[in-house]
C-alpha positions in Angstrom: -13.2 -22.5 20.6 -12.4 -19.8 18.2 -12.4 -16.4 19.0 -15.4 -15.2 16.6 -17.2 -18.0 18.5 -16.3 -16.9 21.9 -16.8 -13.1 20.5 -20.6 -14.0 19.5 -21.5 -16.2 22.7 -20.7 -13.5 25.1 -22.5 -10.9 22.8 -25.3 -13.2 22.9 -25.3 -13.4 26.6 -24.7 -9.9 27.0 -28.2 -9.6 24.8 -30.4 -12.6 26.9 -29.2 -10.4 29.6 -30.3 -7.1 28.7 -33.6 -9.2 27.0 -34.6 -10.9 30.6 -34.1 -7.5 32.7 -35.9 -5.7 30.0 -38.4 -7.8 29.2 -38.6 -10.2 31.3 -38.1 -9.0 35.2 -35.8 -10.3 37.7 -38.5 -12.2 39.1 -38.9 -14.9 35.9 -37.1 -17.5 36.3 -36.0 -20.8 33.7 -36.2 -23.5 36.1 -34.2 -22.7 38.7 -32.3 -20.6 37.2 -32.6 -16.8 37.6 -31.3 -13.8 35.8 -28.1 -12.9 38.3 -26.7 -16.7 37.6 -27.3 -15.8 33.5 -25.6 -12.4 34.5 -22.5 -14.5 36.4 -22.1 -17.1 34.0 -21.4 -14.2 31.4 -19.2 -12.5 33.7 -17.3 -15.9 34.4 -16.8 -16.1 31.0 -15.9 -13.0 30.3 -13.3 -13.5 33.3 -12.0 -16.7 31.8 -11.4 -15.0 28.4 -9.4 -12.4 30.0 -7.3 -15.0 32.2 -6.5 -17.1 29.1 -5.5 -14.3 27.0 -2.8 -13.6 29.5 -1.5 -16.6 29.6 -1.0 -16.8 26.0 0.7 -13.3 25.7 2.6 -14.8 28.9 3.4 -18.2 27.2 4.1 -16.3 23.5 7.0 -13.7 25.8 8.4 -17.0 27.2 8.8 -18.6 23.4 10.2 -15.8 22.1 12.7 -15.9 24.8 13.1 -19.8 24.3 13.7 -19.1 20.6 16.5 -16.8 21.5 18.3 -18.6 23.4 18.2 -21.7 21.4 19.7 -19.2 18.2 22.1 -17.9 20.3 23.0 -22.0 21.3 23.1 -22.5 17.6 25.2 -19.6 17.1 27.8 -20.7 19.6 27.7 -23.9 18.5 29.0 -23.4 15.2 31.4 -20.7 16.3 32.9 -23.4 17.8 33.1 -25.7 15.0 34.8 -22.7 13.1 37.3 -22.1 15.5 38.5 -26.0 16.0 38.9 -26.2 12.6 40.9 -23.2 12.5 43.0 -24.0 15.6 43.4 -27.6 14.7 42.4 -28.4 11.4 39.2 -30.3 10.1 41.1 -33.4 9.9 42.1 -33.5 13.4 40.6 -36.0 16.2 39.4 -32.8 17.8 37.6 -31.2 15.2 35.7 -34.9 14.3 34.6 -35.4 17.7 32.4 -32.3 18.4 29.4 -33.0 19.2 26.3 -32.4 16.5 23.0 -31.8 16.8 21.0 -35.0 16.2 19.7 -35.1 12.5 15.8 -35.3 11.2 15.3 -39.2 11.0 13.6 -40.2 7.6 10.0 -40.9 8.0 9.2 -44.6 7.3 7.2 -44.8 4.2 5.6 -47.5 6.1 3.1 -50.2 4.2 1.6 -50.0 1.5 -1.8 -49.7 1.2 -4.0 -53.3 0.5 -6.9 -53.4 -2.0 
C-alpha cells in the first residue's frame, strides 16, 4: 500500500474515532463491534506503520553496507588484475587464469510472435 493511502486510512480512522465518541457514544455499537476495538485497530495500525518503517531504514543501512563491500570486492579485484599483469605480464598463464566475474548472459529474443 502506498504511503498516501496508508496516510489517508489512518486519518480516516483517526476521524470515525473522534465522530463515534463525539457523536455517537461509547455505548453505540456496529454489530459487535464497539468503539475501543475501532480505537485499537487504529492504534494497531498505527503500530504496524511504525514497525515497518524501521525495518526498512534497518534493511536500507544494511544495503548500503552490502553495496560497500561488494565496491570495495570490485575494487580489489581489479587491483589485482593490475598488479599480475605488472608482475608477470598479460600474456602469462598467471595473468589468464584469474578468475572473472561471470558476464550478463544475452537475453533470448525468444519466439516470435504468431498471427
Amino acid at each position: 500500500m502506498a504511503r498516501a493511502n496508508i496516510t489517508e486510512a489512518t486519518d480516516v480512522l483517526d476521524r470515525m474515532v473522534a465522530h463515534w465518541r463525539e457523536r455517537m457514544g461509547e455505548s453505540f455499537a456496529v454489530g459487535d463491534r464497539k468503539l475501543a476495538d475501532l480505537a485499537a485497530l487504529r492504534d494497531q495500525i498505527a503500530a504496524a506503520v511504525q514497525e515497518y518503517d524501521t525495518a526498512l531504514e534497518v534493511a536500507n543501512e544494511k544495503k548500503a553496507a552490502r553495496d560497500a563491500l561488494l565496491k570495495q570486492a570490485d575494487a580489489e579485484r581489479a587491483n589485482y588484475r593490475r598488479q599480475v599483469a605488472i608482475a608477470k605480464g598479460t600474456r602469462s598463464s598467471e595473468y589468464r587464469t584469474i578468475p572473472e566475474p561471470a558476464k550478463p548472459k544475452p537475453r533470448s529474443k525468444g519466439s516470435p510472435p504468431t498471427a
